[in-house]
C-alpha positions in Angstrom: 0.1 -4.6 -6.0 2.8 -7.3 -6.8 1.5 -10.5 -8.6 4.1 -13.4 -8.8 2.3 -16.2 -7.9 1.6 -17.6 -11.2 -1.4 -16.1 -12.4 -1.3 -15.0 -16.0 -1.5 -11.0 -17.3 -4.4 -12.3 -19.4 -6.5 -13.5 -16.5 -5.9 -10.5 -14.5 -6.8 -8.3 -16.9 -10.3 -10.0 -17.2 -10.9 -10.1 -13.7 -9.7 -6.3 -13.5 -12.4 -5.5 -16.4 -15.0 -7.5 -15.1 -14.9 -5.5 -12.1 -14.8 -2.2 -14.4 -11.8 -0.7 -12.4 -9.2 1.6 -14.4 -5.4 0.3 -13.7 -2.2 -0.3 -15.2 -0.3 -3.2 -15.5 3.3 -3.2 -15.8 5.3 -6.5 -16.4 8.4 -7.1 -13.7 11.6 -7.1 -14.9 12.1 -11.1 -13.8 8.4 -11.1 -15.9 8.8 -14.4 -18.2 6.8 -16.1 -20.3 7.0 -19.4 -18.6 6.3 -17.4 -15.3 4.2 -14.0 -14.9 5.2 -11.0 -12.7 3.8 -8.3 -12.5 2.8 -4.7 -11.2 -1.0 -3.7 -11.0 -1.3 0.0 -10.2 -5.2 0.9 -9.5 -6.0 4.6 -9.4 -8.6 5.8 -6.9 -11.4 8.5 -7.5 -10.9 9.8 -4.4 -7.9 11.0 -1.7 -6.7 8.2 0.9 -5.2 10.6 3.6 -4.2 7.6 6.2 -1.6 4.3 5.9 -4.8 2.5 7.7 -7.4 3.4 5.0 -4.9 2.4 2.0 -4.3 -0.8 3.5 -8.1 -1.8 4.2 -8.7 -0.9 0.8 -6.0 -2.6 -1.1 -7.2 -5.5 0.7 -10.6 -5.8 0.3 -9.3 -5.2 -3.8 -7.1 -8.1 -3.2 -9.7 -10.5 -1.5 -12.4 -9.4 -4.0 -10.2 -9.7 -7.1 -7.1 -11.7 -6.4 -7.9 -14.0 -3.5 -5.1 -16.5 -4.6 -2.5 -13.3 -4.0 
């Protein structure tokens, strides 16, 4: 997922550990101090064979973690 609304690498990294999930965050290449971007990759412990099923799930990890998003 894509974050560039303005939350920082710091709090998504606490809300990513509170939750316990495994991922990697890579900054943007228009990542800036005064303004965050970023990438959040999170792997998954378990094949997603359909379009449908991928997009359910990254949302439900978007309205859980990152409502704001």
């Amino acid at each position: 997922m894509d974050i560039d609304n303005g939350l920082t690498i710091s709090e998504a990294e606490t809300r990513l550990k509170e939750k316990n999930l495994c991922y990697w965050l890579i900054p943007s290449r228009s990542h800036s101090s005064a303004l965050h971007k970023f990438h959040i990759i999170i792997p998954f412990n378990y094949k997603v064979y359909s379009l449908h099923a991928y997009k359910r799930i990254a949302e439900n990890i978007v309205n859980d973690i990152f409502p704001e998003c």
